[in-house]
C-alpha atoms as a printed R data frame, in Angstrom:
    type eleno elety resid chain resno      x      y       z
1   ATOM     1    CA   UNK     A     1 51.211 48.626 111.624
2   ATOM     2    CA   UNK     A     2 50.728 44.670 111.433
3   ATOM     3    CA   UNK     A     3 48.029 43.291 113.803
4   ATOM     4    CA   UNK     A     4 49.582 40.987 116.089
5   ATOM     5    CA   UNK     A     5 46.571 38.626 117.517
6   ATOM     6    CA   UNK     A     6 47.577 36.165 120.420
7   ATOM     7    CA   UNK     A     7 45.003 33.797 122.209
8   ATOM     8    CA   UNK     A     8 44.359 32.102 125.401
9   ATOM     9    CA   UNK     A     9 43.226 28.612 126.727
10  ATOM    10    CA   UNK     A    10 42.219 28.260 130.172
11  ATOM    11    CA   UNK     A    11 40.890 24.742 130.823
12  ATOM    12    CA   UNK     A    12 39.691 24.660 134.608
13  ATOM    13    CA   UNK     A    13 37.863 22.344 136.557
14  ATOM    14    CA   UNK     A    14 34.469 24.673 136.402
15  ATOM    15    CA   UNK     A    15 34.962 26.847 133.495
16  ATOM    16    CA   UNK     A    16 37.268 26.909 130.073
17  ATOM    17    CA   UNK     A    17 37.843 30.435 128.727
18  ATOM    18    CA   UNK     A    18 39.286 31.325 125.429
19  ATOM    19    CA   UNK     A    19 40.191 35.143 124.728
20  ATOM    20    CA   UNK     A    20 41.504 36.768 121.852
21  ATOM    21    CA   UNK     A    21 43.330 39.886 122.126
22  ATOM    22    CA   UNK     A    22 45.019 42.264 119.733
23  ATOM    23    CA   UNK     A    23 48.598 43.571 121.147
24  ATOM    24    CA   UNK     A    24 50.059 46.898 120.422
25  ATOM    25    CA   UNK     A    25 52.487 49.212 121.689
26  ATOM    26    CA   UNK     A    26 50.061 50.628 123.901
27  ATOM    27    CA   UNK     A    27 49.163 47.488 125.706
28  ATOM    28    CA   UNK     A    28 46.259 44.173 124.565
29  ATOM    29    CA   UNK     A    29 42.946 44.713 123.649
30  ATOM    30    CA   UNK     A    30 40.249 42.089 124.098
31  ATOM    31    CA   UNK     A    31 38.542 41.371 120.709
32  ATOM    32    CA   UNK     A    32 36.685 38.516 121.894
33  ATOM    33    CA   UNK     A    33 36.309 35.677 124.640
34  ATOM    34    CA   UNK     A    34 34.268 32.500 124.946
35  ATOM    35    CA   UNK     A    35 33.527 30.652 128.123
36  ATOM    36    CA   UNK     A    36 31.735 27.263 128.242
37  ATOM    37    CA   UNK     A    37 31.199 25.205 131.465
38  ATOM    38    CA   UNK     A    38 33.710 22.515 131.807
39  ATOM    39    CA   UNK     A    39 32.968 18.622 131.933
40  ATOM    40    CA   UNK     A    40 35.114 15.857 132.276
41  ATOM    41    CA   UNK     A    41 37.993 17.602 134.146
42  ATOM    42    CA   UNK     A    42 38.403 16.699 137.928
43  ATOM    43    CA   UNK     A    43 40.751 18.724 140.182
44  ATOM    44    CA   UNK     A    44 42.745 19.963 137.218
45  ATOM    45    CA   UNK     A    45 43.057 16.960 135.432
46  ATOM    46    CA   UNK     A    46 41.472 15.598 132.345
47  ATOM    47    CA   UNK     A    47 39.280 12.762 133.032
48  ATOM    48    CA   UNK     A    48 37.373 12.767 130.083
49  ATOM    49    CA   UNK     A    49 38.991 14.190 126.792
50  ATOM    50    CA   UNK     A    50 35.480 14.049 124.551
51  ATOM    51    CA   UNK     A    51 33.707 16.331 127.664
52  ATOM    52    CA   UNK     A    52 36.281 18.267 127.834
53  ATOM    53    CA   UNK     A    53 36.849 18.321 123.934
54  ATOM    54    CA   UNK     A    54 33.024 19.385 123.620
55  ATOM    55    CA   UNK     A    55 33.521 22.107 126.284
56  ATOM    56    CA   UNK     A    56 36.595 23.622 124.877
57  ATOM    57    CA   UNK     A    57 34.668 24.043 121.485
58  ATOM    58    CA   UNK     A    58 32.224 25.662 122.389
59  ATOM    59    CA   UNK     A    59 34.369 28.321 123.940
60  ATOM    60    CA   UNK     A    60 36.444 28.399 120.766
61  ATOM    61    CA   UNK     A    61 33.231 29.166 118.646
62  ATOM    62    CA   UNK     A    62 32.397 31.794 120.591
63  ATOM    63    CA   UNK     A    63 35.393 33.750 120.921
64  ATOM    64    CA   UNK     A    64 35.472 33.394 116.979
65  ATOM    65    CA   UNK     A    65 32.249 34.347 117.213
66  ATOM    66    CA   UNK     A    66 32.593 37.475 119.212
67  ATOM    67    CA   UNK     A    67 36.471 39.001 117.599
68  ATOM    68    CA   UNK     A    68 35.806 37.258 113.731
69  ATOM    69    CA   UNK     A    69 38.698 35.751 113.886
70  ATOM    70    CA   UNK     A    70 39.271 32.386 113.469
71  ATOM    71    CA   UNK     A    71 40.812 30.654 115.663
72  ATOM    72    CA   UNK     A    72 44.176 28.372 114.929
73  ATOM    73    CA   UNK     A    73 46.765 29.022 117.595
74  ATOM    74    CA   UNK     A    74 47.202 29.489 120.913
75  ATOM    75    CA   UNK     A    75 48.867 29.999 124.178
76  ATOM    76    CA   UNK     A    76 47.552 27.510 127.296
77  ATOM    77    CA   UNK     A    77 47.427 27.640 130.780
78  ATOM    78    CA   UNK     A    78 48.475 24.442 133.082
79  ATOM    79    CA   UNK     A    79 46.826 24.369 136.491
80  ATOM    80    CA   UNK     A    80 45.630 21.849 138.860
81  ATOM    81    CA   UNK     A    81 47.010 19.761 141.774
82  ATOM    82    CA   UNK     A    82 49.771 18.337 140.151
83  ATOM    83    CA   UNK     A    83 51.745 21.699 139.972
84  ATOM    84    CA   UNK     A    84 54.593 21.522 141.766
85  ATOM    85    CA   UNK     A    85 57.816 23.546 142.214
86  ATOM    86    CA   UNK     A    86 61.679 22.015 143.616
87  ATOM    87    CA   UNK     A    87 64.726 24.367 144.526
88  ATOM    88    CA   UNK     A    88 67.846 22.841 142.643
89  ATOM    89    CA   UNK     A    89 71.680 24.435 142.760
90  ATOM    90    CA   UNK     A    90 73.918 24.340 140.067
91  ATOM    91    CA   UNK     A    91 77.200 25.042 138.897
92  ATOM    92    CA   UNK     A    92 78.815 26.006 135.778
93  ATOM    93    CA   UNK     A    93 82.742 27.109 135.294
94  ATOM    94    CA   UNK     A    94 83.054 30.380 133.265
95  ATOM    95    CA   UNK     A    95 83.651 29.765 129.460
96  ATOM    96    CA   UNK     A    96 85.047 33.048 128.312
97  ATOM    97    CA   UNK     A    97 89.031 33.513 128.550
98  ATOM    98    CA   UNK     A    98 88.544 36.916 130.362
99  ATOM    99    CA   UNK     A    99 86.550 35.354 133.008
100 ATOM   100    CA   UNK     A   100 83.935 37.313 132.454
101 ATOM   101    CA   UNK     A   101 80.440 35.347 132.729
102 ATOM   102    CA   UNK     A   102 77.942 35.117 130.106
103 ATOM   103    CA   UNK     A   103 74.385 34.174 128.976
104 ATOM   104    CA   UNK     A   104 75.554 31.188 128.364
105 ATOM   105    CA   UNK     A   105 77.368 30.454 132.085
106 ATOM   106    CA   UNK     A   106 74.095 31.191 133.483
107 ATOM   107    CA   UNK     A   107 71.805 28.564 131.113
108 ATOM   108    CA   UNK     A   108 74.505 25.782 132.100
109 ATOM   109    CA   UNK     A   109 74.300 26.660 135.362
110 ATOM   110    CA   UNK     A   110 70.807 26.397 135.249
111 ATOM   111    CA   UNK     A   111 70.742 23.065 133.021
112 ATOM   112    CA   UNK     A   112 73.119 21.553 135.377
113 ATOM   113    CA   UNK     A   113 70.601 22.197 138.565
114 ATOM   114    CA   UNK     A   114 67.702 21.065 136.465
115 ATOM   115    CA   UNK     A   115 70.185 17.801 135.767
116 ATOM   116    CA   UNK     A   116 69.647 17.414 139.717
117 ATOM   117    CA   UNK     A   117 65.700 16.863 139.602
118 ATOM   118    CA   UNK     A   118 63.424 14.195 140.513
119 ATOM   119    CA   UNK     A   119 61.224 14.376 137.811
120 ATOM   120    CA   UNK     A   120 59.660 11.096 137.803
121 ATOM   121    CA   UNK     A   121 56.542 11.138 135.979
122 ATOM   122    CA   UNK     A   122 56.901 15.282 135.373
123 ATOM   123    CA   UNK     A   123 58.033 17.813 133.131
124 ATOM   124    CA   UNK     A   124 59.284 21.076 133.699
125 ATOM   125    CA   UNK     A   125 57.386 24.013 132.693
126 ATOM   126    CA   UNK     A   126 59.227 27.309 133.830
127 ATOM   127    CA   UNK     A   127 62.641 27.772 135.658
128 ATOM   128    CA   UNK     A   128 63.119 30.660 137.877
129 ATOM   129    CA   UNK     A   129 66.792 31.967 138.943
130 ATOM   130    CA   UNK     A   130 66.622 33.232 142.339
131 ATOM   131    CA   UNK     A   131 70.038 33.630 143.814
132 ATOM   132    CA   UNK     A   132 73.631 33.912 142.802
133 ATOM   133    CA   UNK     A   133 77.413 32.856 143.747
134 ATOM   134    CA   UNK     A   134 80.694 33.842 142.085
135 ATOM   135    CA   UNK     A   135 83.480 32.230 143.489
136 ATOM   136    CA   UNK     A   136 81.333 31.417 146.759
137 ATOM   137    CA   UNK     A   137 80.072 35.120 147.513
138 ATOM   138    CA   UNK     A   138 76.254 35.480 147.001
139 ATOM   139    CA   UNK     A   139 75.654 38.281 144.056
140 ATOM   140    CA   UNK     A   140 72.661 39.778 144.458
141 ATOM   141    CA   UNK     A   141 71.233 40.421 140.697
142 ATOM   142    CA   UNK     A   142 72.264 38.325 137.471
143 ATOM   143    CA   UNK     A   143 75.753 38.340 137.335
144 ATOM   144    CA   UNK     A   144 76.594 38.893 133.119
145 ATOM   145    CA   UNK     A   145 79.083 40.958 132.547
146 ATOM   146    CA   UNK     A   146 81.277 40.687 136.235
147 ATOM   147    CA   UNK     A   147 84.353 38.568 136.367
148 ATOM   148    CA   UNK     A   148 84.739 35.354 137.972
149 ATOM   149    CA   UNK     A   149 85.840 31.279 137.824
150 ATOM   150    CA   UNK     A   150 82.876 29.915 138.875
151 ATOM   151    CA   UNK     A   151 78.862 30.658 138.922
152 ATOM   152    CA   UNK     A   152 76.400 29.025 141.486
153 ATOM   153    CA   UNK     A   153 73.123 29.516 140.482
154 ATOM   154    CA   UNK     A   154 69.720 28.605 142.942
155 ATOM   155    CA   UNK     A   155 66.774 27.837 140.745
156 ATOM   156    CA   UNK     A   156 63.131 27.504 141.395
157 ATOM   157    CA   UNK     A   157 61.772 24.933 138.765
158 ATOM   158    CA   UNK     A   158 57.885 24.651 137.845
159 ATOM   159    CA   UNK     A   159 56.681 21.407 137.155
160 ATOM   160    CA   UNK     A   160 53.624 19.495 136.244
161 ATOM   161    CA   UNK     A   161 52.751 15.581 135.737
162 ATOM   162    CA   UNK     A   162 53.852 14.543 132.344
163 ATOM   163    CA   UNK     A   163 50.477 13.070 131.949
164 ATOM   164    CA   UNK     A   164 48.249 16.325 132.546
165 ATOM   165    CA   UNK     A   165 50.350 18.184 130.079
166 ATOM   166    CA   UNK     A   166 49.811 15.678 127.477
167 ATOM   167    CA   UNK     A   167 46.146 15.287 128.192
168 ATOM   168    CA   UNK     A   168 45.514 19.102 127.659
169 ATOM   169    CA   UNK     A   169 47.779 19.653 124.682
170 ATOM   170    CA   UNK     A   170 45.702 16.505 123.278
171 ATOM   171    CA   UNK     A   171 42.541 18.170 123.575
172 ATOM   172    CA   UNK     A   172 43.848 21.398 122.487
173 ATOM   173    CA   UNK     A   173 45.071 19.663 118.972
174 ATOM   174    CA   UNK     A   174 41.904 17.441 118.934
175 ATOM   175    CA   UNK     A   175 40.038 20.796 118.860
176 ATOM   176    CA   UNK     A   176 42.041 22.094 115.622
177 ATOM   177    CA   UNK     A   177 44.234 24.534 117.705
178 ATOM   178    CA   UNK     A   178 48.333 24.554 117.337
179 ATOM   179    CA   UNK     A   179 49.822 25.103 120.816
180 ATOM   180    CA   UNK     A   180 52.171 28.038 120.861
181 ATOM   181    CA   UNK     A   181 53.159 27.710 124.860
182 ATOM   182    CA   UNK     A   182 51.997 26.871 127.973
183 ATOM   183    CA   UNK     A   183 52.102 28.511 131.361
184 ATOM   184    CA   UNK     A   184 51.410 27.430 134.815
185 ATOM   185    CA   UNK     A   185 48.330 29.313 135.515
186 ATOM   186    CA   UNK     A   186 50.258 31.667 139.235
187 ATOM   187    CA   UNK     A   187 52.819 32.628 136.495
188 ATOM   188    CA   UNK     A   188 50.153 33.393 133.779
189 ATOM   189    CA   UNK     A   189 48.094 35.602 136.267
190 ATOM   190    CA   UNK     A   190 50.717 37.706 138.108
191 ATOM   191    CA   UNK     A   191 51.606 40.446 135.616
192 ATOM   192    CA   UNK     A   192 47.949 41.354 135.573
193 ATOM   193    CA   UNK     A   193 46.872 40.998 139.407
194 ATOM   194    CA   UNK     A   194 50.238 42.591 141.241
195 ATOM   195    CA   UNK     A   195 52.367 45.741 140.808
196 ATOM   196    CA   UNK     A   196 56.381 46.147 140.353
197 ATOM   197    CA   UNK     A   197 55.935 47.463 143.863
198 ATOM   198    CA   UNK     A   198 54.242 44.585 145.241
199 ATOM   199    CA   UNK     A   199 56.642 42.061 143.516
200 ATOM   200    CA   UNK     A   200 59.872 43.959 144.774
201 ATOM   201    CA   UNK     A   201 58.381 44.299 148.419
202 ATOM   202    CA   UNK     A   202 57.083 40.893 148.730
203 ATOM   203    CA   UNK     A   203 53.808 39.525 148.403
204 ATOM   204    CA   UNK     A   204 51.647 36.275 147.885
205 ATOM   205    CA   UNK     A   205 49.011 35.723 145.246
206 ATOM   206    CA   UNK     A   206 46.094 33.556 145.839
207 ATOM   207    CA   UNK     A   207 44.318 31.686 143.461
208 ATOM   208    CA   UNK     A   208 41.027 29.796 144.176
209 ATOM   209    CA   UNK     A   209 39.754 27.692 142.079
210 ATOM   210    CA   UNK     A   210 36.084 26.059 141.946
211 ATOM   211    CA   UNK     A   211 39.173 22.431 143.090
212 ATOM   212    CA   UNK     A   212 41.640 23.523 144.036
213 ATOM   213    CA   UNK     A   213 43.696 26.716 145.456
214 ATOM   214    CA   UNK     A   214 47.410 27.967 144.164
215 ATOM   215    CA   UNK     A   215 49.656 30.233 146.158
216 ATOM   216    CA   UNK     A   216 52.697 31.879 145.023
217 ATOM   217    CA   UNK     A   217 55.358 34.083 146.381
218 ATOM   218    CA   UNK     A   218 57.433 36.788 144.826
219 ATOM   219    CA   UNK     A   219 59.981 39.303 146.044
220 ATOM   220    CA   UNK     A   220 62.756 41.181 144.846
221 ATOM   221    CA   UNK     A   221 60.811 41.019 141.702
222 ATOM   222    CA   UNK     A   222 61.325 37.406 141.377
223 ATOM   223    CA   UNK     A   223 59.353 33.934 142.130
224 ATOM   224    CA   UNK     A   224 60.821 32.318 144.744
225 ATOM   225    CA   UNK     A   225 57.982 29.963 145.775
């Protein structure tokens, strides 16, 4: 079976972290991790690109170190005070001739809500569905494959200052390492920290940070804050 290696970035305000895992069909397996106290970032946000740059390394060398692997990719986390999440609506008219509604009636439902934004200064990270309409009536799970004219769609997007996410992908490629994706750090965490049970039920997850403190909401399965 091919080994399929992924690996981390976590750039906080106190601490950067680099892991290295193996994934399987059993699960991930930690082959190696680095951390390195973090300078020259202030409340999430790069202040200081060499610090950080020099901080970042070090973690790098020793999760290369640790799995023997070296390191050239990687997945990042985005945290910090500038995370930010808007509720946006849109609408999309179903495409197919039979009225059913598609993949697709859903994405331009979704485009056209993220169309709505203020997003001065920010990029969008992650967007969320949370609730449905077909022809007015709510719907209470994705709707592909039922019949209808029209599709409302209520989306939760994730966003970050434009700035922040440039600074850390900077240091990131200044440190030799392609950037794969990036996550807001709540959405990053959740799959590991909470159950199906506790997602479906309702529950908030708590993140504090050496700066600053995250919370976010899920139920039904789903983000919704």
């Amino acid at each position: 079976m091919k080994q399929i290696i992924s690996t981390g970035i976590d750039i906080g305000t106190s601490n950067t972290r680099v892991v290295v895992c193996e994934e399987s069909a059993e699960g991930a397996r930690v082959l190696g991790f680095g951390v390195a106290q973090t300078d020259g970032v202030r409340h999430g946000y790069v202040v200081n690109r060499d610090s950080v740059l020099i901080s970042l390394k070090k973690a790098i060398r020793d999760a290369e170190k640790q799995s023997g692997i070296k390191i050239r990719q990687a997945n990042i986390s985005i945290g910090g005070v500038g995370l930010d999440a808007q509720y946006s609506i849109g609408n999309s008219i179903v495409s197919r001739a039979d009225g059913v509604i598609s993949k697709l009636d859903i994405e331009k439902a979704i485009s056209d809500g993220e169309a709505g934004l203020d997003l001065k200064n920010k990029t969008m990270l992650h967007a969320y569905p949370t609730s449905f309409k077909i022809d007015g009536k709510e719907f209470p799970v994705r709707p592909e494959g039922i019949s209808g004219l029209k599709l409302e769609v209520r989306t939760l997007f994730i966003t970050c200052f434009a700035q922040h996410l440039d600074d850390l992908l900077g240091v990131v490629g200044d440190a030799g390492v392609k950037v794969l994706s990036f996550t807001a750090t709540p959405i990053a965490t959740h799959p590991f920290l909470l159950t199906d049970l506790q997602r479906n039920f309702g529950c908030a997850l708590i993140d504090i940070g050496a700066e600053t403190v995250s919370v976010s909401i899920f139920e039904n399965n789903t983000l919704i804050s």
